[in-house]
N, C-alpha and C positions, 0 to 999 in steps of 0.2 A: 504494500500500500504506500503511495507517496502523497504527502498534504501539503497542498499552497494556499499558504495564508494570506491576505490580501486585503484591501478598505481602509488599511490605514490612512492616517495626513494628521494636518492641522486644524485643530478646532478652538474655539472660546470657549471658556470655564464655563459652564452650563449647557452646552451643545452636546452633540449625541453624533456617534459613529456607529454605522454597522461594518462589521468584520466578516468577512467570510471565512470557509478553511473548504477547500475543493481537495475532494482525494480521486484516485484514481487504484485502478483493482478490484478484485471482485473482493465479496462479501463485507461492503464496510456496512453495512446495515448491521450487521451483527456485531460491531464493534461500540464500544463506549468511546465517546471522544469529551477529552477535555482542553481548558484553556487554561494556558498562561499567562504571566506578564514578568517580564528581568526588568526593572528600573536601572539609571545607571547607578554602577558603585553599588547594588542590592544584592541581595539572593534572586534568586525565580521564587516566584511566589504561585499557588494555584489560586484561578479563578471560579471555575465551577467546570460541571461537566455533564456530560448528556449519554444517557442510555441507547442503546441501538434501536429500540422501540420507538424512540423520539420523545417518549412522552415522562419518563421519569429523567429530573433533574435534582444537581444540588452545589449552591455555592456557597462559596467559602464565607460567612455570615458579615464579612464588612463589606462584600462586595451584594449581597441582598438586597433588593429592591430597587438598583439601579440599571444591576447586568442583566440581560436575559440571553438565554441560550435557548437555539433550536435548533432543528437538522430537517433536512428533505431527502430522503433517500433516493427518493427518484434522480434526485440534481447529485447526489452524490456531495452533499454539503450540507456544513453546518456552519450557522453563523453566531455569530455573539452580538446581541445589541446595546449600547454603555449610552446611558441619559444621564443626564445632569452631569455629567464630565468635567474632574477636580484637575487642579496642574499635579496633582499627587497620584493622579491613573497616568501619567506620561511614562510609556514603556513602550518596550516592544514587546507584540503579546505573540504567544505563538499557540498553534495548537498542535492536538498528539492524540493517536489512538492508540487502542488495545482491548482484549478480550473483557469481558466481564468479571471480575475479581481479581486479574490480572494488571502488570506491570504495562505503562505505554511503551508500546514496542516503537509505535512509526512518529515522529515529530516532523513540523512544518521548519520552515526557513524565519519566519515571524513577519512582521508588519508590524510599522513604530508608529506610536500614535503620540500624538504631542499635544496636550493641552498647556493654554495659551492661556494667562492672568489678566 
């Protein structure tokens, strides 16, 4: 499975980016995919992540009710939605699949997202 992440840019503090993560190979429906973000100078932090079903998700609780994650299997994608956007979400966020209880095996290239004061 390979995943390109993409949607990033430049936004103002309170705007909204959607993210994509397109994969390619078979069976990513069956796969959980999650998001990242490496700030500079940070660790990788996790963002949340999405079930191959589409429908069960879970984030990491300071990113709650701002992030939203979904997928379309048919498109082979899954996107990340970020509203009210802080200069403290400026990373690059990357995403990664893998099996269901499972380690992410496949990660993207990432996509920097810069929020603007």
């Amino acid at each position: 499975v390979q995943l390109q992440a993409s949607g990033g840019g430049l936004v103002q503090a309170g705007g909204s980016l959607r993210l994509s993560c397109a994969a390619s190979g078979r069976a990513f429906s069956s796969y959980v995919v999650g998001w990242f973000r490496q700030a500079p100078g940070k660790e990788r932090e996790f963002v949340g992540r999405i079930n191959g079903n589409a429908i069960s998700t879970y984030y990491w609780p300071s990113m709650k009710g701002r992030f939203t994650i979904s997928r379309d299997n048919a498109k082979n994608t899954v996107y990340l939605q970020m509203n009210s956007l802080e200069p403290e979400d400026t990373a690059v966020y990357f995403c990664a699949a893998g099996p269901y209880g499972g380690a992410y095996k496949y990660w993207g290239q990432g996509t920097l997202v810069t929020v603007s004061s």
